[in-house]
N, CA, C and O atoms as CSV, one atom per row, in Angstrom:
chain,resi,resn,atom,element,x,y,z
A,1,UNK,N,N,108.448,102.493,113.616
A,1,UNK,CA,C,107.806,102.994,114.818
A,1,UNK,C,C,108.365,104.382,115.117
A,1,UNK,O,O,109.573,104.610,115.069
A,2,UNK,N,N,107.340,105.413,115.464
A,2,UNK,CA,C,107.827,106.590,115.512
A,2,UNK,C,C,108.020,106.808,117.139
A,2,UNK,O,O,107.186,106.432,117.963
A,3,UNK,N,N,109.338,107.522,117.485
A,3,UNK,CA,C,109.184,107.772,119.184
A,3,UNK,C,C,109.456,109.172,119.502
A,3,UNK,O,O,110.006,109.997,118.772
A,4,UNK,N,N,109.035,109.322,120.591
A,4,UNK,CA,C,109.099,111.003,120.847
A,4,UNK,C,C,110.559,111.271,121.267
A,4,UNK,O,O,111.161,110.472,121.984
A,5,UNK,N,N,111.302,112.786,120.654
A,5,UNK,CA,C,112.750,112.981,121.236
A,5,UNK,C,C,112.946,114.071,122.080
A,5,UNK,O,O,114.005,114.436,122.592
A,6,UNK,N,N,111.507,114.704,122.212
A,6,UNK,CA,C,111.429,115.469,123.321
A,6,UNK,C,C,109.842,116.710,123.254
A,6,UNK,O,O,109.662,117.480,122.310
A,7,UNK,N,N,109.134,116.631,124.167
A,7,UNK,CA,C,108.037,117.276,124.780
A,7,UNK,C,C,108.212,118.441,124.697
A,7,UNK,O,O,109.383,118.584,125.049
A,8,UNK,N,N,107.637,119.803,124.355
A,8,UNK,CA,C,107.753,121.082,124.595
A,8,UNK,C,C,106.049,121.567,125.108
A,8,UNK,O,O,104.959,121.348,124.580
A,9,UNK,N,N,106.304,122.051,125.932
A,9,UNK,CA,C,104.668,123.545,126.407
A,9,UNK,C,C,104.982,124.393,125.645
A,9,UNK,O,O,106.107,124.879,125.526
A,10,UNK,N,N,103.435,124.822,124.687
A,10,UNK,CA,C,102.948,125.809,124.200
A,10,UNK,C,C,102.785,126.890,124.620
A,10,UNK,O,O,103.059,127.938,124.033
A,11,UNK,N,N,102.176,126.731,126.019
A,11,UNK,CA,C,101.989,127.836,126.177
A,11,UNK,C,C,100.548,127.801,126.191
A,11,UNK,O,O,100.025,128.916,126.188
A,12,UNK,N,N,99.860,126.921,126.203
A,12,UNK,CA,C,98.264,126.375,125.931
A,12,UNK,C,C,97.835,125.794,126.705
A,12,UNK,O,O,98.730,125.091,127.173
A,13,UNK,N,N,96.396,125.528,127.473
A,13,UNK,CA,C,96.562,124.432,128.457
A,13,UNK,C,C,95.288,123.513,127.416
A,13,UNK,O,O,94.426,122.770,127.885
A,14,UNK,N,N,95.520,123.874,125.725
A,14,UNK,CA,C,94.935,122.950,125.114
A,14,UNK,C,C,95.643,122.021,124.009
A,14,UNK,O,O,95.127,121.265,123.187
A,15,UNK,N,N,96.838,122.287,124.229
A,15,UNK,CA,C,97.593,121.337,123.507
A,15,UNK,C,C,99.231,121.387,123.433
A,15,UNK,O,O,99.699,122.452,123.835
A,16,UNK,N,N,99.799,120.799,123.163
A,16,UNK,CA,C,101.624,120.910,123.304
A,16,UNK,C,C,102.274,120.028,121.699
A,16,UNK,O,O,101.789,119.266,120.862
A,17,UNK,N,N,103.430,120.596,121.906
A,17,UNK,CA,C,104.079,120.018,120.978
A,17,UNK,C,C,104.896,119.180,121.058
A,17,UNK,O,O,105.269,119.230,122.230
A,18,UNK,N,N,105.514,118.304,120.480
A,18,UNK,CA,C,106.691,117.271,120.379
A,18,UNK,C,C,107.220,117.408,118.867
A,18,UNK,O,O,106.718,117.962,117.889
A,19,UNK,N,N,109.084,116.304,119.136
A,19,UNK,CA,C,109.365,116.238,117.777
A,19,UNK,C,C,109.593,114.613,117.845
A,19,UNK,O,O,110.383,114.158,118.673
A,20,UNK,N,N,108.923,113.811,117.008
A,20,UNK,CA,C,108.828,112.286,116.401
A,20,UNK,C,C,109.873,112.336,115.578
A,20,UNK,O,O,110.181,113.105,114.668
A,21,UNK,N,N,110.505,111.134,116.171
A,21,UNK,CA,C,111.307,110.379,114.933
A,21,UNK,C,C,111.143,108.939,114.493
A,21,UNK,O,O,110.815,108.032,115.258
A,22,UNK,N,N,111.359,108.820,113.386
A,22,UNK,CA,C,111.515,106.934,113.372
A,22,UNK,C,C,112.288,106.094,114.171
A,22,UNK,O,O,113.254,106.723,114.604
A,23,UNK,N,N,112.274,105.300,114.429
A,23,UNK,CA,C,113.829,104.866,115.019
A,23,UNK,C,C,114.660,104.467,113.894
A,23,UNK,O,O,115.833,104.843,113.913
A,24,UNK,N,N,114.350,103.944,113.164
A,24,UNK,CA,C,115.464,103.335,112.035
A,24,UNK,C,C,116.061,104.749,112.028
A,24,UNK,O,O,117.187,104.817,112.521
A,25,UNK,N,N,115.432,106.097,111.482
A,25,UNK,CA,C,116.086,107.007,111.239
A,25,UNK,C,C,117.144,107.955,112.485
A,25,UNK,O,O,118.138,108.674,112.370
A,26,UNK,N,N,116.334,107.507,113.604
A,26,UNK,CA,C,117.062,107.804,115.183
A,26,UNK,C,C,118.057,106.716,114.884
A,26,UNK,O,O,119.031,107.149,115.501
A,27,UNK,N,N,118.459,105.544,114.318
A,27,UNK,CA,C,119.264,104.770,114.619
A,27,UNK,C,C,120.691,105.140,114.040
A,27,UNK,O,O,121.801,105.102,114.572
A,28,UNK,N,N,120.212,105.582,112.535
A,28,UNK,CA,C,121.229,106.489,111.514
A,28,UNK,C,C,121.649,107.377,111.670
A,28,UNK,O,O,122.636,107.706,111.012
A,29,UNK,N,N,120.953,108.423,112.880
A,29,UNK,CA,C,121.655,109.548,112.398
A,29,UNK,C,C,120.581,110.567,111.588
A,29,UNK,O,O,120.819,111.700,111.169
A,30,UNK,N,N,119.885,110.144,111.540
A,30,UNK,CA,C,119.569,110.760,110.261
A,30,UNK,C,C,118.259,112.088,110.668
A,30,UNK,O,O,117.205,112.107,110.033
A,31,UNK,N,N,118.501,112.940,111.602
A,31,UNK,CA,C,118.187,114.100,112.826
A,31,UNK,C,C,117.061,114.794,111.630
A,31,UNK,O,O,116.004,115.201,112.111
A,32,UNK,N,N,117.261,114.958,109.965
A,32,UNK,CA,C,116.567,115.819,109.456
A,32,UNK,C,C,115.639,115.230,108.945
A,32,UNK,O,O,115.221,115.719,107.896
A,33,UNK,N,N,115.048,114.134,109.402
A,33,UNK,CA,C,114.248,113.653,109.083
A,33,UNK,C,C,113.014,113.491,110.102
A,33,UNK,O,O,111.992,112.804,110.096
A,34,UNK,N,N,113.648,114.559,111.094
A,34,UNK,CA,C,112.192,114.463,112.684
A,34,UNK,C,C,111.275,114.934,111.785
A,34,UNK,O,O,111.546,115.249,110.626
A,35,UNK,N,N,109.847,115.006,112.462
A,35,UNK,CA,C,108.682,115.640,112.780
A,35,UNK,C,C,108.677,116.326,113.896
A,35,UNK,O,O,109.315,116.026,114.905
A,36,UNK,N,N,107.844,117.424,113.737
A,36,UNK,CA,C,107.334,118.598,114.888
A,36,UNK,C,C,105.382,118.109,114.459
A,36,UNK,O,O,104.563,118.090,113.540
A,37,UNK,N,N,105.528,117.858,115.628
A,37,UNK,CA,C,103.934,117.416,116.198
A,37,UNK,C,C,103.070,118.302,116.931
A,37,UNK,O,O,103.744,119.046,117.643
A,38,UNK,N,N,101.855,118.500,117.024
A,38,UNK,CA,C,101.107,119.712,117.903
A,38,UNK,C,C,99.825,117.892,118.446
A,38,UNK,O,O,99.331,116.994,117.765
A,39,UNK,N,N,99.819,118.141,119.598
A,39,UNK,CA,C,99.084,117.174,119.761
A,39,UNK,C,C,97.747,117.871,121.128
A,39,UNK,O,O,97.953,118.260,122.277
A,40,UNK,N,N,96.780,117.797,120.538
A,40,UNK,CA,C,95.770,118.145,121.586
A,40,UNK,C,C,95.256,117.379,122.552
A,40,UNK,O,O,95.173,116.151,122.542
A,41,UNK,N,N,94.942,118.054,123.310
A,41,UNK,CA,C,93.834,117.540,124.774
A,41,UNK,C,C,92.226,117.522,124.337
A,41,UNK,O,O,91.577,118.295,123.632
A,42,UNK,N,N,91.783,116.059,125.203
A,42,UNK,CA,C,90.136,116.118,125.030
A,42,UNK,C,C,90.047,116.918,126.012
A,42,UNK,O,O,88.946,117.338,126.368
């Protein structure tokens, strides 16, 4: 299951970013394994 480790504004009022992690890998330690996400608005 992937969870968010923190929300950022673009700067867009059509979409923002986040960085996802696994938890197993949030559980390890294991930080270089996030994602950077761009997630849009309908």
């Amino acid at each position: 299951e992937w969870v968010p480790l923190a929300q950022f504004s673009t700067g867009s009022e059509n979409h923002y970013g986040c960085f996802l992690i696994d938890l197993e890998d949030l559980a390890a330690k294991q930080f270089d394994r996030m994602r950077s996400v761009t997630r849009f608005f309908k």
